[in-house]
N, C-alpha and C positions, 0 to 999 in steps of 0.2 A: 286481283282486286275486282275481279268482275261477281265475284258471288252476292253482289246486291242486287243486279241485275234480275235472277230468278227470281228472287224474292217480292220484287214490283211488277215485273210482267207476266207472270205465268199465271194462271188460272187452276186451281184444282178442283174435282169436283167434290169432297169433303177430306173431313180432318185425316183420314188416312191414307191421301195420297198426296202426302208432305213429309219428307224425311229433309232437315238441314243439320248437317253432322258437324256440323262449325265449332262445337262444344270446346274440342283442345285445341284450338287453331292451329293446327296441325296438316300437312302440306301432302295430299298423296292416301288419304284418304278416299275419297268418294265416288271412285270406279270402284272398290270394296264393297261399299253401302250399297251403293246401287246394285250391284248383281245381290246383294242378301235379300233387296226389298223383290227383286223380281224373284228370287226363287220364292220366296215367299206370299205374292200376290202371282202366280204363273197367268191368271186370265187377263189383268190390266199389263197396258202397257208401262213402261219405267220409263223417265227420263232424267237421265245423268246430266248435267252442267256441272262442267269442272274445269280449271286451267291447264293449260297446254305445260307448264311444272310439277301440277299435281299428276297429269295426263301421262308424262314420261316415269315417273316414281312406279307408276302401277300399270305402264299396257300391256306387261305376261299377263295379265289378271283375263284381257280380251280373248283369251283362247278358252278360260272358262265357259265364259257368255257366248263363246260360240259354239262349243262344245255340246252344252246343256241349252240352244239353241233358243236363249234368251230372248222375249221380248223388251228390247232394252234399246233407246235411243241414246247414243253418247253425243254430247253436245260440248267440243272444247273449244274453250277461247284461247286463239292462237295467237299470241303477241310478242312469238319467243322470248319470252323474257319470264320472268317471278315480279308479274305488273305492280302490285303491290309494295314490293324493294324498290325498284324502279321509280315510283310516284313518292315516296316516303322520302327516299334519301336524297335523291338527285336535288331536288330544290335546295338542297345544304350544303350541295357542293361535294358531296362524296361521290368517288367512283363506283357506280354501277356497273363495271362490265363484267363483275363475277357475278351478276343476278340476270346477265342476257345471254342467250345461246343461240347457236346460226339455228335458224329456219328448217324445219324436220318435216319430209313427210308424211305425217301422223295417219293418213289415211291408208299410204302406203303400209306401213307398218301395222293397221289394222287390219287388212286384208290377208295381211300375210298370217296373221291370227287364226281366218278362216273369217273374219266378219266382216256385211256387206261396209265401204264406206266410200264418202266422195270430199272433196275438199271445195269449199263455200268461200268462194270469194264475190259474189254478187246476187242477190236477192234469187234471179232464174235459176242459180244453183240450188237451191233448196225442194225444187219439183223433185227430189229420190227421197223427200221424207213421202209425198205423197204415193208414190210409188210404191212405198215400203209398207206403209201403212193397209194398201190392198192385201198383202200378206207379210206380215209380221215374224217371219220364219229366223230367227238369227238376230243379231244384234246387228244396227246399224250406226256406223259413227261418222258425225261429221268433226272436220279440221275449220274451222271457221278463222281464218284468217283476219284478224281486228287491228284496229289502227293502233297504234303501242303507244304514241302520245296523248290520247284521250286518258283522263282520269276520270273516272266517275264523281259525281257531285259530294255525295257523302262523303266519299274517301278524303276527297279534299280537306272538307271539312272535319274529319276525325282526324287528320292529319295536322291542322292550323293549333286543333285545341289540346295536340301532346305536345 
């Protein structure tokens, strides 16, 4: 549910450094897209935003981008869960706990990849993008840890009017 998020706060500097792949709303996509846009652009930097559901479907992908030693920043929203399931149905009274999964170390498991990453639980955590950003050699991912009860404003509201 967090993919509105990119869409309001992020900045591009023109129309070609915007890929939202939302098209088949389809789960596990956009660590794909994003390693096509950075082999594709190699001098700009890439930055992935994608959920920590979509994140698990595709992080053999992470060996690629680090392979081909990506400039690519992954950015996953960590709520263990399929947030989206989670905000949709609970309010109805259906059991979500097949759309929540125990807590993963995503970053662990991106390094083990070969890519650099750190896991983001509080603002000071976020100094290894600056870091990274001095040399951008490899891909680097963060696990951003997010509160799992926040729903975003929209969602809600695309939620109210199905």
């Amino acid at each position: 549910h967090f993919l509105g998020y990119p869409s309001m706060f992020l900045d591009v500097p023109d129309a070609h450094s915007w890929l939202f792949p939302n098209g088949f709303q389809a789960v596990g996509l956009g660590l794909g897209n994003a390693i096509g846009a950075a082999i594709a652009q190699p001098d700009r930097p890439t930055v992935a935003a994608i959920g920590d559901g979509g994140a698990l479907m595709a992080l053999a992908e992470l060996e690629t981008a680090a392979r081909l030693k990506l400039m690519l920043l992954v950015v996953i929203y960590d709520d263990a869960a399929y947030g989206a399931e989670v905000h949709h149905f609970a309010p109805m009274g259906h059991d979500v706990s097949l759309v929540r999964f125990p807590d993963a170390d995503l970053a662990g498991i991106a390094r083990a990849a070969g890519a650099k990453a750190a896991t983001v639980r509080r603002t000071e955590d976020l100094a290894v993008v600056e870091d990274w950003l001095v040399n951008p050699t490899g891909p680097l991912v963060l696990d951003v840890k997010v509160n799992p009860t926040i729903c975003a404003e929209w969602l809600e509201e695309a939620f109210r009017a199905g």
